[in-house]
C-alpha positions in Angstrom: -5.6 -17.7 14.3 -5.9 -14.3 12.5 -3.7 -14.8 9.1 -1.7 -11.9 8.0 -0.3 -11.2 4.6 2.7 -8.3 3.6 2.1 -7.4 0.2 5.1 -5.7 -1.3 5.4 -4.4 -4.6 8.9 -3.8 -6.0 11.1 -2.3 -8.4 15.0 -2.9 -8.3 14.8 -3.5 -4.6 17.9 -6.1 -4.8 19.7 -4.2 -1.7 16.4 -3.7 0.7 14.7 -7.0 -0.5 15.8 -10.1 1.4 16.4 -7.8 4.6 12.8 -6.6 4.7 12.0 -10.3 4.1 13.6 -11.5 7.0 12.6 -8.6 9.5 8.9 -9.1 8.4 9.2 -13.1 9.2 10.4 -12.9 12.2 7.5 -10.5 13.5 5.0 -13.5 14.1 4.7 -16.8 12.3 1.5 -16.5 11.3 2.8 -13.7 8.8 3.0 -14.4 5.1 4.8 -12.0 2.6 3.6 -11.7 -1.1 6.6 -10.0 -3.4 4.7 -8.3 -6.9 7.8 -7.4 -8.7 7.7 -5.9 -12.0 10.8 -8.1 -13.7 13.2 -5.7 -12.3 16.8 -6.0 -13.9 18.5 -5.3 -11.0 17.4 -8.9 -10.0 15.2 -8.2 -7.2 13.1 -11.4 -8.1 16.2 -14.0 -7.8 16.9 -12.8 -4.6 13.1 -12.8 -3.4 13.3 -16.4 -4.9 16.7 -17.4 -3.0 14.7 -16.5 0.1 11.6 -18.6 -0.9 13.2 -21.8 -1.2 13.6 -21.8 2.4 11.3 -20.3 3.1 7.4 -21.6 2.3 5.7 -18.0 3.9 7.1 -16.0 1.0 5.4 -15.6 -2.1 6.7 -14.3 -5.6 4.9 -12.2 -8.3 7.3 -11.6 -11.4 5.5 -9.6 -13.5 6.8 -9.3 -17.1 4.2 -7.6 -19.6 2.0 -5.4 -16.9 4.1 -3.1 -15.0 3.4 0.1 -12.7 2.9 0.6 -8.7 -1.2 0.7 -9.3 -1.9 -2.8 -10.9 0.8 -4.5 -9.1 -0.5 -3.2 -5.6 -3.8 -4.8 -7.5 -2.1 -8.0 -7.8 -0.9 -8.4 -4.8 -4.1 -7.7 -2.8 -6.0 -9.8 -5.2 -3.0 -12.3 -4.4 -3.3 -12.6 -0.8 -7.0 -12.5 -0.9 -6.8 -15.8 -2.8 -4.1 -16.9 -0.1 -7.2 -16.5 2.4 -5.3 -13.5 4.3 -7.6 -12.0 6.9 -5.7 -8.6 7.4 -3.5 -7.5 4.3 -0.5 -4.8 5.2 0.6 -2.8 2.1 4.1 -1.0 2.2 6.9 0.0 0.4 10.1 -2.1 0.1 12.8 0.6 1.0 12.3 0.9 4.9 11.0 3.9 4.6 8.3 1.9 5.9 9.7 0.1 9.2 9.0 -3.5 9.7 8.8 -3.3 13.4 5.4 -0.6 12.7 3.5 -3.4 11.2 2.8 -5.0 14.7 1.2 -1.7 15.9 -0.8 -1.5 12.1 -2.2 -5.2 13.1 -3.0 -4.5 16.3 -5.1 -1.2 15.7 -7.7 -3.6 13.3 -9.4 -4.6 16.7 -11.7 -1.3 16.7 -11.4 0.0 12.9 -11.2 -1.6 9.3 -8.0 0.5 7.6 -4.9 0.9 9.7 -3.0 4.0 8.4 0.9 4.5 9.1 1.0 8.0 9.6 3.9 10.8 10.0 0.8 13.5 10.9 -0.7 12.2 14.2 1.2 12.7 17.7 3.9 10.5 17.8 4.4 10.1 14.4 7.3 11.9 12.3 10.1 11.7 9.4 13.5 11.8 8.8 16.0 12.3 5.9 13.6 14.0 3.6 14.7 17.8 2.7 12.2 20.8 3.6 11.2 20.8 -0.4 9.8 17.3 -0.4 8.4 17.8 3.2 6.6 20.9 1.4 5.3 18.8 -1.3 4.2 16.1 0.6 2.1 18.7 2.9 0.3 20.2 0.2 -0.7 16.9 -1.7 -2.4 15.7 1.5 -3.7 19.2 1.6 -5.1 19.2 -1.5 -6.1 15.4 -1.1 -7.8 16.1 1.8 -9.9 19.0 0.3 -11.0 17.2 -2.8 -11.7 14.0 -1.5 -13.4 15.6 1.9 -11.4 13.3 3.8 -10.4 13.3 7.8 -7.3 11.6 7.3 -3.4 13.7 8.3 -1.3 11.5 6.2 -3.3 10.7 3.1 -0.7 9.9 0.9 0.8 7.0 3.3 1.2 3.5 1.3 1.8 2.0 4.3 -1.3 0.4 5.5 -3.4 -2.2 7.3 -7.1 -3.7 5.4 -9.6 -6.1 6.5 -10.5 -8.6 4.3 -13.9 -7.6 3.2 -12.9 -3.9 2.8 -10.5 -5.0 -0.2 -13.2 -7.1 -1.0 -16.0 -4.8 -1.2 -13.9 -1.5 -3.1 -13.7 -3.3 -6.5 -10.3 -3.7 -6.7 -10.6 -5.4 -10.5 -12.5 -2.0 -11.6 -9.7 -0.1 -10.0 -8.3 2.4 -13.0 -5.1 3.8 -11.6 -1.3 2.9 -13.0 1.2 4.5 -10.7 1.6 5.4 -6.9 -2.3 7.1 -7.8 -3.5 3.6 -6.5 -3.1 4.8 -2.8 -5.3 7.6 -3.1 -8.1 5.3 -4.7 -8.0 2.6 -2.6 -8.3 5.1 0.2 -11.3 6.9 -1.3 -12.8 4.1 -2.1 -12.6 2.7 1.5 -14.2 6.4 2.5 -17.0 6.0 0.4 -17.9 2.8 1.9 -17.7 4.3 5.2 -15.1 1.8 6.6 -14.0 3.3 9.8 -10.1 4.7 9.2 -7.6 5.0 11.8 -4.3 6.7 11.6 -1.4 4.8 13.9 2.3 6.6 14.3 5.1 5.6 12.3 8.5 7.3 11.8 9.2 7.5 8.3 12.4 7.4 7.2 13.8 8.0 3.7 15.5 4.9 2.1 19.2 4.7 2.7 19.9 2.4 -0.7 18.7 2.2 -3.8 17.0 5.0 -5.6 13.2 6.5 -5.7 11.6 5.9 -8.7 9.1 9.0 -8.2 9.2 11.8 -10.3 7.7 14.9 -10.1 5.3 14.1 -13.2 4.2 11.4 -11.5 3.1 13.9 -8.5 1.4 16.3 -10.8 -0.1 13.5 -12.7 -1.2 11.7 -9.1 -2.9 15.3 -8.1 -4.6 15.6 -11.6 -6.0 11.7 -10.9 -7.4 12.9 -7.7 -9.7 15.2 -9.2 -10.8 12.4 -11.5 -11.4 10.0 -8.4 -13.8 12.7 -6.8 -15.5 12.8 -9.9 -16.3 9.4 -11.0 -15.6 7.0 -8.2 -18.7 7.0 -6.7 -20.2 5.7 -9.5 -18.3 3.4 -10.1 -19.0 1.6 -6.9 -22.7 1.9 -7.7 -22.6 0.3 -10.6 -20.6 -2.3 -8.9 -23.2 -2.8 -6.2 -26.3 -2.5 -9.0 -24.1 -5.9 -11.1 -23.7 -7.3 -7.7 -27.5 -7.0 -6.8 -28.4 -8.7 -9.9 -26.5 -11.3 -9.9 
């Protein structure tokens, strides 16, 4: 049986967190959940932790010193790696991201390696999010898309399906990004090494509790980081292969 892992990562989720839990677990029970939450003070870990007690499919990363949406989606792919996960699903904890997607995400790894949830293919779509945002969101893939000569409609989706040995082959421990940049160098990374990418349709839809953490600095600064991708990730990966070769 194909084992599937959720990773999560979090940040004063208390009010979205043991919902999601429970939708995600009832999807199949071969589906595992791994929580990276960066010690918020809300106390989004207790409740991930009153869930776990009954619950032996969910797991709980409480970060306390390391914090930021790039190393903790790190963490938890690294995480369900070590859990021996064969297809890892990465999303946000706010439903923006719809449990009931991930079946379609799963399925889609029968003829391709990366499963994207995407609002840009037919089918797909949005709702909630004004006409500024919408605009914003358009020209970072855009300009994503341009840089990074990638054939991808929704490149700025962190709601995704991996195999295995794609998140084992893009160097995750070399990985250099912080913030919500981490989904634009996982993605490059998994163009570079060719992996076939597929785009499935989701309905986004902006969270209804709790409040986005994203700033518009963080934007500018994600755009500024794909320039830096473009230019050195490549490398990167060589070098990776060239230790690998030698060892």
């Amino acid at each position: 049986m194909t084992k599937t892992m959720v990773m999560v990562p979090t940040y004063n989720e208390k009010e979205n967190i043991g919902s999601l839990l429970r939708d995600i677990l009832q999807l199949d029970p071969s589906i595992g959940v791994v929580v990276v939450d960066d010690d918020s003070p809300d106390g989004t870990s207790q409740a991930v932790e009153s869930v776990r007690q009954t619950e032996p499919r969910v797991h709980l990363l409480t970060r306390k010193n390391k914090k930021g949406r790039g190393t903790a989606g790190i963490d938890g792919f690294l995480h369900a790696l070590d859990q021996g996960a064969d297809l890892i699903v990465e999303m946000d904890s706010d439903y923006s991201h719809h449990p009931r997607h991930i079946p379609q995400l799963v399925d889609a790894m029968r003829d391709c390696d990366v499963a994207i949830g995407s609002r840009a293919v037919a089918g797909g779509g949005e709702s909630g999010r004004g006409r500024i945002r919408q605009a914003i969101t358009g020209f970072a893939g855009f300009f994503i898309r341009q840089v990074m000569e990638l054939d991808v409609g929704d490149c700025t989706s962190g709601f995704r399906c991996f195999k295995r040995e794609v998140l084992q082959s893009i160097g995750l421990k070399h990985m250099v990004s912080q913030g919500p940049e981490i989904v634009e160098e996982v993605l490059y990374a998994c163009h570079l090494r060719g992996y076939k990418i597929k785009e499935i349709p989701i309905h986004f839809e902006d969270r209804i509790r709790g409040e986005s953490t994203k700033t518009f600095m963080q934007f500018a600064d994600t755009m500024w980081k794909i320039v830096q991708f473009r230019l050195t990730l490549k490398n990167r990966l060589r070098r990776l292969d060239r230790k690998s070769k030698a060892k």
